[in-house]
ROLOVO-42923 format. One line per 4 residues: their letters; for each residue x, z, y of C-alpha. Coordinates in Angstrom, 3 decimals, padded with zeros to 6 digits. Each point is the difference from the previous one (the first is absolute). Example, Ala and Ser with C-alpha at 12.3 -4.5 7.8 and 13.67 -1.06 7.14 Angstrom:
% ROLOVO-42923
as) 012.300,007.800,-004.500 | 001.370,-000.660,003.440
% end
This chain:
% ROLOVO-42923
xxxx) -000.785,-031.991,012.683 | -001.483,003.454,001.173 | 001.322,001.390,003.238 | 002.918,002.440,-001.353
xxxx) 000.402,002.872,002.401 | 003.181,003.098,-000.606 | -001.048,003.183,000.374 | 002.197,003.452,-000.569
xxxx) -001.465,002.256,-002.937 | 001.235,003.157,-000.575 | 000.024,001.293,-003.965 | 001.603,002.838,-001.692
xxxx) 003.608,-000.062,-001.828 | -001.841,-000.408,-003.506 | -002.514,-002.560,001.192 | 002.947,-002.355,001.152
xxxx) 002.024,000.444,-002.933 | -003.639,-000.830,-002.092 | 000.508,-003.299,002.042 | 002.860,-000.691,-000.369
xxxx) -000.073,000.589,-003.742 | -002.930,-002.628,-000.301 | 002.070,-002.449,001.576 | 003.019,000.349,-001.883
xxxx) -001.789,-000.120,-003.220 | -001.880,-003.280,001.260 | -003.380,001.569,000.297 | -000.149,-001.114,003.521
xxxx) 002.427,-002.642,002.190 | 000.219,002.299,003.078 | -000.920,003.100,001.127 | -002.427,-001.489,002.607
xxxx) -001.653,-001.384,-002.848 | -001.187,003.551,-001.713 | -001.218,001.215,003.980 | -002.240,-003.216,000.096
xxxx) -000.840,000.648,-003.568 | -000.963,003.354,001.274 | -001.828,-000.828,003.128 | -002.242,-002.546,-002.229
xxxx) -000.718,002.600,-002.163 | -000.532,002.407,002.926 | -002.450,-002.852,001.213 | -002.007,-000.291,-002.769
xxxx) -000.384,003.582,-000.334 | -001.468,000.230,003.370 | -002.448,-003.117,-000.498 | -000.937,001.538,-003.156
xxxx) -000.762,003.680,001.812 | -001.906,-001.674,002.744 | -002.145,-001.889,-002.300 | -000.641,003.639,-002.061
xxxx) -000.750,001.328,003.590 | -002.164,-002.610,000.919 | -002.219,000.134,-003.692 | -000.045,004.281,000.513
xxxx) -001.421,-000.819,003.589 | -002.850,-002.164,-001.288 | -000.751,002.176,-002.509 | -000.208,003.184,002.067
xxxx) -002.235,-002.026,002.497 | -002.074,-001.658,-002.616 | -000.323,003.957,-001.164 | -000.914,000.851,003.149
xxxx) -002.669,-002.474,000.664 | -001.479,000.649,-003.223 | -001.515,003.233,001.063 | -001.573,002.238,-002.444
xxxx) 002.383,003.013,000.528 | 000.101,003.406,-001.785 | 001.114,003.278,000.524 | 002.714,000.466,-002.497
xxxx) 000.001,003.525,-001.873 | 003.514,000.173,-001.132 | -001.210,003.286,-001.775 | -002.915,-001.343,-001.723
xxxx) 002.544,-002.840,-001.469 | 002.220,002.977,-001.244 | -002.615,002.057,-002.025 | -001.498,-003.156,-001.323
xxxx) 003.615,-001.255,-001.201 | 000.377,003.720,-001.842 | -003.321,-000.401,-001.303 | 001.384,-003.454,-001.496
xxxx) 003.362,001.875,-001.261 | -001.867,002.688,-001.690 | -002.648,-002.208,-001.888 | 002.796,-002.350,-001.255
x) 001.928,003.210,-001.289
% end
């Protein structure tokens, strides 16, 4: 059995009576349960965000080693998109 710790959370008025809604209606046994529910989710969340940071960082170094940079004229992209609007008009 995991090592079950208390702790004192503080949530609004509405979020308690949420909880205490779900557990009247049987959603959830206890309170405690929909706070570890929430922390899991919380959890995965954060794996999930690290992972998306980790796969961003390789990509930007991988674009970085890569080389082969270019001066990017943000006006030259705009007349050539208006070119492209006024031809397909």
């Amino acid at each position: 059995m995991p090592d079950i710790q208390k702790i004192s959370v503080a949530v609004t008025g509405d979020q308690l009576s949420a909880m205490r809604d779900a557990v009247a209606t049987g959603d959830y046994a206890t309170t405690s349960e929909i706070v570890r529910e929430a922390v899991r989710d919380w959890q995965l969340k954060r794996a999930q965000r690290q992972d998306e940071l980790a796969r961003l960082r390789q990509a930007w170094n991988e674009g970085k080693e890569s080389g082969g940079r270019a001066l990017f004229d943000v006006e030259e992209v705009l007349v050539r998109a208006q070119a492209r609007r006024v031809g397909a008009e």
